[in-house]
N, CA, C and O atoms as a GROMACS GRO file, in nm:
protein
  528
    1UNK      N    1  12.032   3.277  21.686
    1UNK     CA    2  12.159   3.330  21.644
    1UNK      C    3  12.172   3.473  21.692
    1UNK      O    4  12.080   3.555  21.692
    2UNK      N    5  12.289   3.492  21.731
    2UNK     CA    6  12.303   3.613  21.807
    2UNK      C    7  12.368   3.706  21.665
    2UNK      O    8  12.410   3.651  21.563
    3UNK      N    9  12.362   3.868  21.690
    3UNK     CA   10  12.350   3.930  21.512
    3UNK      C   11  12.525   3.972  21.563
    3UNK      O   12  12.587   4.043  21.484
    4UNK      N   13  12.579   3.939  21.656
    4UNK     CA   14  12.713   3.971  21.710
    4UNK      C   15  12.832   3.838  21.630
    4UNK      O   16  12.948   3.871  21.606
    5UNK      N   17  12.785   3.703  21.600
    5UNK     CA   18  12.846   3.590  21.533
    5UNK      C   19  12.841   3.554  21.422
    5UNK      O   20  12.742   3.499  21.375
    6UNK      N   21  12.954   3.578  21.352
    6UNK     CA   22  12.964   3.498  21.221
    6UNK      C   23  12.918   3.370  21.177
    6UNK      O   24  12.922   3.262  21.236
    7UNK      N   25  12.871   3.399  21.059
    7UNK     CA   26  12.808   3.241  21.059
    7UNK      C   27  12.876   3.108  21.039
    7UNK      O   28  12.816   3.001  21.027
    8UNK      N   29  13.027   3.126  21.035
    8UNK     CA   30  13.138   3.055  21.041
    8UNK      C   31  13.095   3.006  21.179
    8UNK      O   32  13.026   2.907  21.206
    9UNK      N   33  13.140   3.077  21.246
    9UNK     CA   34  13.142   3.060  21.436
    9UNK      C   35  13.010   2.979  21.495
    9UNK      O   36  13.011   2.900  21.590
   10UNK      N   37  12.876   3.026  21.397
   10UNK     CA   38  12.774   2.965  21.402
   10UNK      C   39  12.800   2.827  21.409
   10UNK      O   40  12.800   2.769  21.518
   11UNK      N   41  12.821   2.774  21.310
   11UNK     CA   42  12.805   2.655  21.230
   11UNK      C   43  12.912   2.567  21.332
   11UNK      O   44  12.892   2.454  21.377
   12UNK      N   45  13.038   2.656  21.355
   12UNK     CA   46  13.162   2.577  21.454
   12UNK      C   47  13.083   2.562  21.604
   12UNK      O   48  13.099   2.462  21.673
   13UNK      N   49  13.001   2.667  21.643
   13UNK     CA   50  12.931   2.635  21.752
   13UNK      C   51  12.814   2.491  21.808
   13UNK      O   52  12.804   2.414  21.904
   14UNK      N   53  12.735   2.524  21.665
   14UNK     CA   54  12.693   2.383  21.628
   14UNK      C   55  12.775   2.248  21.646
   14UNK      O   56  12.757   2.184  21.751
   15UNK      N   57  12.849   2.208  21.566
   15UNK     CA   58  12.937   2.149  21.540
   15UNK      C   59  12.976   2.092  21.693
   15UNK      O   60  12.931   1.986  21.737
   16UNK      N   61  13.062   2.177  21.764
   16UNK     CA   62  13.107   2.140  21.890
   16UNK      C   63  13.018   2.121  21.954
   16UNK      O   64  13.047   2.035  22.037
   17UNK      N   65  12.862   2.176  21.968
   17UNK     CA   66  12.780   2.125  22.075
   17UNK      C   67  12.731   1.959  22.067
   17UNK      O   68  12.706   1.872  22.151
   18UNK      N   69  12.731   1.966  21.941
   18UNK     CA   70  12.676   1.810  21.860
   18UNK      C   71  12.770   1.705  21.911
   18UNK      O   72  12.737   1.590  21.939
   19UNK      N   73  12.918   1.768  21.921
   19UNK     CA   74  13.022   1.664  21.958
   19UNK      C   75  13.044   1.679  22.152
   19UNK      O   76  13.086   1.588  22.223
   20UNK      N   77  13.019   1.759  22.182
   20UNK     CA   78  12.982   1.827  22.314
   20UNK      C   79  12.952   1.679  22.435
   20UNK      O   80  13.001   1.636  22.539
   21UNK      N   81  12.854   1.649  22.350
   21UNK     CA   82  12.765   1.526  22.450
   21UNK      C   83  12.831   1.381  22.409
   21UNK      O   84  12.786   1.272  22.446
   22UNK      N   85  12.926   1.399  22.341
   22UNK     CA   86  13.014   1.229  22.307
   22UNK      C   87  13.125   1.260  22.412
   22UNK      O   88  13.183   1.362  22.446
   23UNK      N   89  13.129   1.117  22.451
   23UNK     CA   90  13.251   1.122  22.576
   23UNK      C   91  13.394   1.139  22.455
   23UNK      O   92  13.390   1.108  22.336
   24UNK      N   93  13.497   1.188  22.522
   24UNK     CA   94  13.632   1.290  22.445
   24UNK      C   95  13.698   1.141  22.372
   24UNK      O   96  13.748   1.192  22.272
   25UNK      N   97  13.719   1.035  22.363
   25UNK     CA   98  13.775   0.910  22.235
   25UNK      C   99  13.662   0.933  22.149
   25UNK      O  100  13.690   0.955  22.031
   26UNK      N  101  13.568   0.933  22.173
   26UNK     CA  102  13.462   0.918  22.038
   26UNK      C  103  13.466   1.070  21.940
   26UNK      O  104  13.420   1.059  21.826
   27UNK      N  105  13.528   1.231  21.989
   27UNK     CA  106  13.481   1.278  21.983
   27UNK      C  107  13.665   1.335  21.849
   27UNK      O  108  13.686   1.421  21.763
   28UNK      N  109  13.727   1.248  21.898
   28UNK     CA  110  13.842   1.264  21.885
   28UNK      C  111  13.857   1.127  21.761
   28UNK      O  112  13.961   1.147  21.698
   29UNK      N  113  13.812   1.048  21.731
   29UNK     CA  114  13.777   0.971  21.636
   29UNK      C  115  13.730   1.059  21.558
   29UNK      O  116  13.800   1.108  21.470
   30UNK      N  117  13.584   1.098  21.580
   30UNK     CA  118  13.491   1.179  21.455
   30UNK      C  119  13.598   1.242  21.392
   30UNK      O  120  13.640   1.223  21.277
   31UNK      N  121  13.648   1.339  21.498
   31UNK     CA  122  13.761   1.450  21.420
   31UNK      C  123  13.830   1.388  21.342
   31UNK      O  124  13.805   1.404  21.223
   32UNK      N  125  13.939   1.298  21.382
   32UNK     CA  126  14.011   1.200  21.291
   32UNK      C  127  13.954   1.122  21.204
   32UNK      O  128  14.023   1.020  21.194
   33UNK      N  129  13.881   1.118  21.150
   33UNK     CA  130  13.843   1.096  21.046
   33UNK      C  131  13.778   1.182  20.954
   33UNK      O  132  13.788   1.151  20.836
   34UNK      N  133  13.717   1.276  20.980
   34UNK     CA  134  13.685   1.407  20.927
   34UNK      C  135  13.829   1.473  20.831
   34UNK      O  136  13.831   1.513  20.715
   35UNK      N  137  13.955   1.464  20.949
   35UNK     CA  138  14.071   1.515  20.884
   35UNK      C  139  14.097   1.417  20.809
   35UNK      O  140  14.140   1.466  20.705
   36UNK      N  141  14.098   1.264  20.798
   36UNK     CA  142  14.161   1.154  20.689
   36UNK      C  143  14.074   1.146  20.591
   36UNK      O  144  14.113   1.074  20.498
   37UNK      N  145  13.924   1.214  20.571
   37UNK     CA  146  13.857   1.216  20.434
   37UNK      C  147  13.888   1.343  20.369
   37UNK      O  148  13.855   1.367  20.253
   38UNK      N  149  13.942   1.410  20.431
   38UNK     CA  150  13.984   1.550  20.389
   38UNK      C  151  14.126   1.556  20.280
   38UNK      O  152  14.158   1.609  20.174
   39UNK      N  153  14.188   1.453  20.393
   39UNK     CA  154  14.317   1.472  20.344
   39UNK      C  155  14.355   1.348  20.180
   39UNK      O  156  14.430   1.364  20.085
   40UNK      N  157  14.251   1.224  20.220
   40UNK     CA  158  14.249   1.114  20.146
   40UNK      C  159  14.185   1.187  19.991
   40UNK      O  160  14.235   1.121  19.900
   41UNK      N  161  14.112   1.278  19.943
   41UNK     CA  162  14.022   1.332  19.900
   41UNK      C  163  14.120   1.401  19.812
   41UNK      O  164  14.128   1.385  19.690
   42UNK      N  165  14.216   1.503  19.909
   42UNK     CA  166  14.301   1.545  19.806
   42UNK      C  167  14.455   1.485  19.737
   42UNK      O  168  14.534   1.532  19.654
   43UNK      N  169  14.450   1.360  19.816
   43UNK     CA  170  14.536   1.235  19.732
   43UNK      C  171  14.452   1.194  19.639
   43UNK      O  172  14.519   1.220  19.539
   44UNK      N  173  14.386   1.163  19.612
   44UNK     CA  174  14.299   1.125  19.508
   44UNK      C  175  14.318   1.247  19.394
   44UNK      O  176  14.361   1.217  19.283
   45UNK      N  177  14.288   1.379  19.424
   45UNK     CA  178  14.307   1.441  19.331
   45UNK      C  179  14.425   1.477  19.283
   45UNK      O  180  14.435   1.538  19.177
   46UNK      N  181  14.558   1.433  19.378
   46UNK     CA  182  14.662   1.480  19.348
   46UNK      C  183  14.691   1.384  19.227
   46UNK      O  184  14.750   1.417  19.124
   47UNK      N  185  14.640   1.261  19.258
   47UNK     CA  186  14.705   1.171  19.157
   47UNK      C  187  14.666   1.167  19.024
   47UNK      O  188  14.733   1.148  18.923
   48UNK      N  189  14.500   1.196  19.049
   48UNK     CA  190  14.464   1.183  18.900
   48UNK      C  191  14.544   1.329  18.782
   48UNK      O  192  14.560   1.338  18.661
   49UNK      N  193  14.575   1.417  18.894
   49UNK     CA  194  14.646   1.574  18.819
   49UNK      C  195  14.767   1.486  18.758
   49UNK      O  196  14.801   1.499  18.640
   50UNK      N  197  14.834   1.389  18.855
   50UNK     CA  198  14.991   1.371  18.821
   50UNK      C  199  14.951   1.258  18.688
   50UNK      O  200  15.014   1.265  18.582
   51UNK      N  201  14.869   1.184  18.701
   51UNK     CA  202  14.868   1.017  18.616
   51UNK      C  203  14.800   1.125  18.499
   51UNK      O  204  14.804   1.075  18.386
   52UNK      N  205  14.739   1.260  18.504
   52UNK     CA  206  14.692   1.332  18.375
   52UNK      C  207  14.797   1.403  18.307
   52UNK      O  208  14.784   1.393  18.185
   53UNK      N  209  14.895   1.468  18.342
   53UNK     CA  210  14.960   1.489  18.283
   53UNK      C  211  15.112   1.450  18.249
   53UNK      O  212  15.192   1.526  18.194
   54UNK      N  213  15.146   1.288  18.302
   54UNK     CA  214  15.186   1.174  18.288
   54UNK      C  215  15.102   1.154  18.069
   54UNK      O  216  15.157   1.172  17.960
   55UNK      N  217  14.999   1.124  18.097
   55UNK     CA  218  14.952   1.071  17.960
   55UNK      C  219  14.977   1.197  17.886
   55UNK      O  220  15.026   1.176  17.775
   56UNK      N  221  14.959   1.318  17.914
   56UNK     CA  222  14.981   1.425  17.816
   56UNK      C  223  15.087   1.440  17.730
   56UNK      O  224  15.106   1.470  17.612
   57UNK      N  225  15.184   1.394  17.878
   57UNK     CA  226  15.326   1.404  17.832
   57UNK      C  227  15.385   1.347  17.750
   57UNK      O  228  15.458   1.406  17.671
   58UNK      N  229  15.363   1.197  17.750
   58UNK     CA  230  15.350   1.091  17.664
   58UNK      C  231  15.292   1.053  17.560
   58UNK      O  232  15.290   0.937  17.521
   59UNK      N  233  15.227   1.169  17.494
   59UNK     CA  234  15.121   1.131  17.396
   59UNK      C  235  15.036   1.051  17.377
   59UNK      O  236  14.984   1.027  17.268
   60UNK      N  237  15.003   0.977  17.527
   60UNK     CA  238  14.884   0.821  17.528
   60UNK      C  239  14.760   0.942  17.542
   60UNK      O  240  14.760   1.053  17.595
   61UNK      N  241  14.653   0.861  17.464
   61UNK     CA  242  14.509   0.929  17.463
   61UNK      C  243  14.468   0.952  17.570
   61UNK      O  244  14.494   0.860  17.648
   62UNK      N  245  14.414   1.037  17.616
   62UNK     CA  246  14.315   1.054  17.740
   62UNK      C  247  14.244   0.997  17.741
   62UNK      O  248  14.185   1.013  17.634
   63UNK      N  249  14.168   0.881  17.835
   63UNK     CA  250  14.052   0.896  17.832
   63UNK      C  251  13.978   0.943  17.865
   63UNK      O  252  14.001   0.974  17.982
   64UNK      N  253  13.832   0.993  17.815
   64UNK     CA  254  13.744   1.134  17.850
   64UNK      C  255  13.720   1.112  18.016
   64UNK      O  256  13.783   1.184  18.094
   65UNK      N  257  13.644   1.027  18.058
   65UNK     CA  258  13.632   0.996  18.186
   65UNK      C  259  13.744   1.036  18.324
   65UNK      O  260  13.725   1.062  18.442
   66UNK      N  261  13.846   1.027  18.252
   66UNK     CA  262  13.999   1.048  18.290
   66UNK      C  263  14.050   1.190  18.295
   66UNK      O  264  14.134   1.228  18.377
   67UNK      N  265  13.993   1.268  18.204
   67UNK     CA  266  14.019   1.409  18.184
   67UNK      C  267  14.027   1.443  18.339
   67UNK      O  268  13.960   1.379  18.421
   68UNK      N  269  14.153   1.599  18.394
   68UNK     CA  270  14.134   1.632  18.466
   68UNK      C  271  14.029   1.707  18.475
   68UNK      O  272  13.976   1.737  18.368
   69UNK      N  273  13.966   1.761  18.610
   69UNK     CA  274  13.904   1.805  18.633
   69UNK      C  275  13.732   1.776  18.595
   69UNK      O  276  13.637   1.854  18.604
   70UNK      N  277  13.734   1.623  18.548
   70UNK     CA  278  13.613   1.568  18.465
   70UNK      C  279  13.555   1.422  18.531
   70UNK      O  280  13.548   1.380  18.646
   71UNK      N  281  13.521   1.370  18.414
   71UNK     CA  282  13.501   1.240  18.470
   71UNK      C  283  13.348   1.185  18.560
   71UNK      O  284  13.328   1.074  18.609
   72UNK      N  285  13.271   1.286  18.560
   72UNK     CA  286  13.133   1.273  18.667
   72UNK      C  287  12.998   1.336  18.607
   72UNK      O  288  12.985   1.455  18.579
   73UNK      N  289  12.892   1.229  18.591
   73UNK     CA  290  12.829   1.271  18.512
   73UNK      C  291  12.787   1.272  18.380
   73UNK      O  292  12.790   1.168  18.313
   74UNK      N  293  12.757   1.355  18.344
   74UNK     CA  294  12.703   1.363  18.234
   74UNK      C  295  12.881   1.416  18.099
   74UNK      O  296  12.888   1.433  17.978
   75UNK      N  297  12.958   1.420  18.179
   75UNK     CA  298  13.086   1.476  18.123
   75UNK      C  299  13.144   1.361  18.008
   75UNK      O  300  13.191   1.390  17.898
   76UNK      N  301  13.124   1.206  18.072
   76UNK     CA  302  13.131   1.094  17.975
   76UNK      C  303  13.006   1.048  17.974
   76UNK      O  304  12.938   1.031  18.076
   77UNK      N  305  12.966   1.023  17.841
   77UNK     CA  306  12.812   0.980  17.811
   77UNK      C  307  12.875   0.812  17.731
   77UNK      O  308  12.806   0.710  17.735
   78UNK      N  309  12.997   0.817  17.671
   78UNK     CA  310  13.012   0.681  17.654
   78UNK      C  311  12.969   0.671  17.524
   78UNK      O  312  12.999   0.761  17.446
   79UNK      N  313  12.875   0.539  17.475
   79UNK     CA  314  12.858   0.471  17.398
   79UNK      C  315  12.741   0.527  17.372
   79UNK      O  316  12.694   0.521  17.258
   80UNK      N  317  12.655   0.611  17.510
   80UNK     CA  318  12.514   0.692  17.488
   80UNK      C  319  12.517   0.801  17.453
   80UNK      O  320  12.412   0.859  17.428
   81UNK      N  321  12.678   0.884  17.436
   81UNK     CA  322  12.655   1.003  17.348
   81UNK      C  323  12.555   1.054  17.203
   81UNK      O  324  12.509   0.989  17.109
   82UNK      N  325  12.552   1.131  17.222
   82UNK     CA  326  12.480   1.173  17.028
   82UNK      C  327  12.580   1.121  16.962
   82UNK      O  328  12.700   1.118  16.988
   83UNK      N  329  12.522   1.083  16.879
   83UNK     CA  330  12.610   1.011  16.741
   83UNK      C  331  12.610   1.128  16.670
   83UNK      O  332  12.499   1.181  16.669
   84UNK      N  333  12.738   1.218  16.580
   84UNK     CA  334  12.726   1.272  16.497
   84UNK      C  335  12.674   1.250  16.354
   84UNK      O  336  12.735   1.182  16.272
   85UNK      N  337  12.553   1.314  16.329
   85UNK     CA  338  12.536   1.275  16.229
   85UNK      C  339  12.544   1.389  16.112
   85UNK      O  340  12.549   1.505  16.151
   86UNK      N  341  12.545   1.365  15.974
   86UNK     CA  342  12.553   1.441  15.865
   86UNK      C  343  12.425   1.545  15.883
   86UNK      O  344  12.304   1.527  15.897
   87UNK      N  345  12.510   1.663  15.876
   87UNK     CA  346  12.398   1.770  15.922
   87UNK      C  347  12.291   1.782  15.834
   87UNK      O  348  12.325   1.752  15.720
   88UNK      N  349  12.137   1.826  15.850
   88UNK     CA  350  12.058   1.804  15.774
   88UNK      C  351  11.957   1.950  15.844
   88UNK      O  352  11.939   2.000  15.955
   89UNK      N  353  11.898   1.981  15.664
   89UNK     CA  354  11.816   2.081  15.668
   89UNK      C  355  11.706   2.058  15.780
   89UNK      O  356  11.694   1.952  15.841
   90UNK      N  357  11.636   2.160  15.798
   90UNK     CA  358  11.500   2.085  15.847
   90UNK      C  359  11.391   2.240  15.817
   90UNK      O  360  11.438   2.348  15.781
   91UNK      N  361  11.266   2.219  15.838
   91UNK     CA  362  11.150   2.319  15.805
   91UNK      C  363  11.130   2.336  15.608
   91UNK      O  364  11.091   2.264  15.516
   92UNK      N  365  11.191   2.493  15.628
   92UNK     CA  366  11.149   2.513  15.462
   92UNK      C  367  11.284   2.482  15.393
   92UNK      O  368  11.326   2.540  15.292
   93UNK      N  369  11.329   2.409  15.442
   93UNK     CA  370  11.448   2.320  15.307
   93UNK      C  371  11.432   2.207  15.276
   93UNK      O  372  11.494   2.143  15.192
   94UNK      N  373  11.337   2.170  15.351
   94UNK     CA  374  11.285   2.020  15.323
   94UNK      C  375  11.135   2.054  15.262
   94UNK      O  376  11.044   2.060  15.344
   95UNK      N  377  11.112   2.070  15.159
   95UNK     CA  378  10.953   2.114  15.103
   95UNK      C  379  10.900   2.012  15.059
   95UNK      O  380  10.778   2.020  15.063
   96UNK      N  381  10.951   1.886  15.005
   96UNK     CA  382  10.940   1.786  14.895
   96UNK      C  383  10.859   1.813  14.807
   96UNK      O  384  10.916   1.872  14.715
   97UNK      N  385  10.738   1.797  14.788
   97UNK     CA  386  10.631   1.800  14.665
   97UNK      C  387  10.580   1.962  14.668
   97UNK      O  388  10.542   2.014  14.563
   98UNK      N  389  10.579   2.051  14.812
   98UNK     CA  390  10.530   2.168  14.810
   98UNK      C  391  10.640   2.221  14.796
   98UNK      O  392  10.639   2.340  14.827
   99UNK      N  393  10.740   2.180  14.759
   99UNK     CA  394  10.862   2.341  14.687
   99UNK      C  395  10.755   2.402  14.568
   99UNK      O  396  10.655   2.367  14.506
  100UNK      N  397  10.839   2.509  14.580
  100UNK     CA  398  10.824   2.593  14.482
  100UNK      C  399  10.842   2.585  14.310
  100UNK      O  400  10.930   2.662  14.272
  101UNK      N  401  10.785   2.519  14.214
  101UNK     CA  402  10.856   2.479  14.106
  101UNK      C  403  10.923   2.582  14.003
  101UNK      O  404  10.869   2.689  13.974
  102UNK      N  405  11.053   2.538  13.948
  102UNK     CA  406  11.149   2.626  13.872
  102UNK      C  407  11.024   2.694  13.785
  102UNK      O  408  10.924   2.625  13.769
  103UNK      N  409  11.026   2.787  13.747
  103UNK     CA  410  10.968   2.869  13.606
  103UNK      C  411  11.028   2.951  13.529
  103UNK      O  412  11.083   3.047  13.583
  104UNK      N  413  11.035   2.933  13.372
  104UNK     CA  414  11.127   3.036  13.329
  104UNK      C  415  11.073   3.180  13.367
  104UNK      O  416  10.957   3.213  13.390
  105UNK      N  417  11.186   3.253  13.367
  105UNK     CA  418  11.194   3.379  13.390
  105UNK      C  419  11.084   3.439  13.234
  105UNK      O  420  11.085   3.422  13.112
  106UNK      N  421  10.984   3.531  13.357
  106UNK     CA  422  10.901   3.645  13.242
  106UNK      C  423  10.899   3.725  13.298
  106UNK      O  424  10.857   3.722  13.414
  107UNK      N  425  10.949   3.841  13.236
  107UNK     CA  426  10.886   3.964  13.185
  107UNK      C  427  10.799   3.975  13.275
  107UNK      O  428  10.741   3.868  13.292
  108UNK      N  429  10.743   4.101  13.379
  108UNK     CA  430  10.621   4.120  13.407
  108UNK      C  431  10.633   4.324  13.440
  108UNK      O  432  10.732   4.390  13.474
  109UNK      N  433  10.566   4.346  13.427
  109UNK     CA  434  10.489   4.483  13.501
  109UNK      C  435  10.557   4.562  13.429
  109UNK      O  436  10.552   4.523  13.312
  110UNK      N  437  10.632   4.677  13.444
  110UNK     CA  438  10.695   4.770  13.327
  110UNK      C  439  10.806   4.720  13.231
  110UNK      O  440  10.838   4.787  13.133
  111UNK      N  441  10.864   4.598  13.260
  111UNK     CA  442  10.928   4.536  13.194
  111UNK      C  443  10.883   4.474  13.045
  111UNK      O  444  10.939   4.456  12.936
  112UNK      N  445  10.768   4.454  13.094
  112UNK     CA  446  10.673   4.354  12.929
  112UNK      C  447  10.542   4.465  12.967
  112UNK      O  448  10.464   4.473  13.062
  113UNK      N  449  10.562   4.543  12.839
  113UNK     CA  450  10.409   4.623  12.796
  113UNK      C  451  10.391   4.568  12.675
  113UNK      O  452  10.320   4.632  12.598
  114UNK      N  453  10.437   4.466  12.638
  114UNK     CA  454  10.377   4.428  12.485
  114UNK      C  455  10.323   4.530  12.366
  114UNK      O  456  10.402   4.617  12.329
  115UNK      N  457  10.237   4.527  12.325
  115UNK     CA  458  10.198   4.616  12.211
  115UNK      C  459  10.240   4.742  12.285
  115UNK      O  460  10.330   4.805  12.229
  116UNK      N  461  10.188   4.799  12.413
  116UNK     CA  462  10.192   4.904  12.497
  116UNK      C  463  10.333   4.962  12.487
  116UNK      O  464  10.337   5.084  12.508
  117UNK      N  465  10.433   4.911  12.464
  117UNK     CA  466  10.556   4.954  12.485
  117UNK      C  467  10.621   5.035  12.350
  117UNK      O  468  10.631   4.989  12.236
  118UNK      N  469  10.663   5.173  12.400
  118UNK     CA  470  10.715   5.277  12.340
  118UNK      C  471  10.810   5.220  12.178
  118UNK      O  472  10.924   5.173  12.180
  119UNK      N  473  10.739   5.238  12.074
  119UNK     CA  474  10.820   5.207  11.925
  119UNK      C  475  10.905   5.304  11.951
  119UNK      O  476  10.889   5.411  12.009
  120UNK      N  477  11.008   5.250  11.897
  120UNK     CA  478  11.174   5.346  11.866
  120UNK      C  479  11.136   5.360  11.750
  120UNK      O  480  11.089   5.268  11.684
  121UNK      N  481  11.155   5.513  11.698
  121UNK     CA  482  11.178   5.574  11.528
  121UNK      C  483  11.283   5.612  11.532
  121UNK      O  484  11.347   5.667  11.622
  122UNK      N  485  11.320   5.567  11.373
  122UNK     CA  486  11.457   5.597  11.392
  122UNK      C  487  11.450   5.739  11.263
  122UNK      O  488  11.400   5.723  11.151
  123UNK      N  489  11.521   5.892  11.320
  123UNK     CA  490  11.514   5.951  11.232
  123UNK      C  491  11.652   5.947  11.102
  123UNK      O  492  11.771   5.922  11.087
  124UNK      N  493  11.518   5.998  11.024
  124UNK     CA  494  11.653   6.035  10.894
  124UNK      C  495  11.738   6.132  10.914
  124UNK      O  496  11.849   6.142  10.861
  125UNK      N  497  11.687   6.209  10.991
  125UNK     CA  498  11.843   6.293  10.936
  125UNK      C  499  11.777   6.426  11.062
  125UNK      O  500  11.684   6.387  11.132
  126UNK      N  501  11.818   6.550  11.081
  126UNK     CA  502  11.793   6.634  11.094
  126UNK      C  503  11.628   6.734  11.089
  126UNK      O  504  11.575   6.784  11.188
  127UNK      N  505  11.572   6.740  10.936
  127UNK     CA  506  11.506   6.810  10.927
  127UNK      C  507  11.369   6.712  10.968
  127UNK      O  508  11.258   6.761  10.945
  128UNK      N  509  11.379   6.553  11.040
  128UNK     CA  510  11.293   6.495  11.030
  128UNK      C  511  11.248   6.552  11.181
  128UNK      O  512  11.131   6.585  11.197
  129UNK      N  513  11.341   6.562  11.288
  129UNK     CA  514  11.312   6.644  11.412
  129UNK      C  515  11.264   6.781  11.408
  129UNK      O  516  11.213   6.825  11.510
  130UNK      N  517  11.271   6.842  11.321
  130UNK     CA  518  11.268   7.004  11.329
  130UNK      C  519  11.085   7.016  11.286
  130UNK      O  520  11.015   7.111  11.320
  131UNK      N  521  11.025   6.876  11.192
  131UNK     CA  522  10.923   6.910  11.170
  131UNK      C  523  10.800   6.915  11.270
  131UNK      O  524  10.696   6.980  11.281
  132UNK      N  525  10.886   6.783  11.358
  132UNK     CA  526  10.761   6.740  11.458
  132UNK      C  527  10.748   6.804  11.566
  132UNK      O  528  10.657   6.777  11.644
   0.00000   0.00000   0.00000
C-alpha cells in the first residue's frame, strides 16, 4: 500500500483488479448483481418500515419479531424467553432455621443497673436540702 491512497481507493483498487482478469459480460454481471442485492436489501427494509407502521397505525399488535429495526437474534427468544417469575429474596432473607430468633426487648448496659441504679429521694421540703 502506497501511504499516498486512501484506503477507500485501496480496497476499490483491489476490487477492480479481482474483476480485472474476468472477460467484460462476466464482469458486468458481478456488478449487476452487487447493485440488485443492494438495492433488493433496501426494499426489504422499506417494507417492513411501511407494513410497521401500517400495524401501529391500526392498533394490531406487533409482533416482537416484526418490530422495526428488530427481529434477529436473540431480540425474539419466543417461547424460550425467561418466564417472569414472582420476585424472590435470595442470601440473608432466606435464613430458614438460622434466622435470628424474635427476643423480648431487655434492658442492657446503662439502661438496667439493677440494684446499682441511682434511688430517687424525694425531699420534704426545703430545710431537708440545706442539711446535706
Amino acid at each position: 500500500m502506497s501511504a499516498g491512497l486512501s484506503q477507500a481507493s485501496v480496497k476499490s483498487q483491489i476490487f477492480e483488479s479481482l474483476l480485472g482478469f474476468l472477460p467484460d459480460w462476466v464482469q458486468i454481471t458481478v456488478l449487476a448483481l452487487i447493485v440488485l442485492a443492494v438495492v433488493a436489501s433496501w426494499v426489504v427494509k422499506i417494507k417492513r418500515k411501511i407494513a410497521h407502521r401500517r400495524a401501529v397505525r391500526t392498533g394490531q399488535p406487533v409482533h416482537a419479531a416484526a418490530r422495526y429495526g428488530q427481529g434477529r437474534g436473540a431480540d425474539y427468544l419466543g417461547e424460550y424467553a425467561p418466564q417472569q417469575t414472582q420476585q424472590q429474596g435470595s442470601g440473608a432473607d432466606h435464613l430458614g432455621t438460622y434466622a435470628p430468633q424474635a427476643r423480648p426487648a431487655q434492658p442492657s448496659g446503662a439502661d438496667f443497673l439493677g440494684a446499682y441504679a441511682p434511688q430517687q429521694r424525694q425531699a420534704d421540703g426545703p430545710s431537708a436540702n440545706a442539711s446535706a
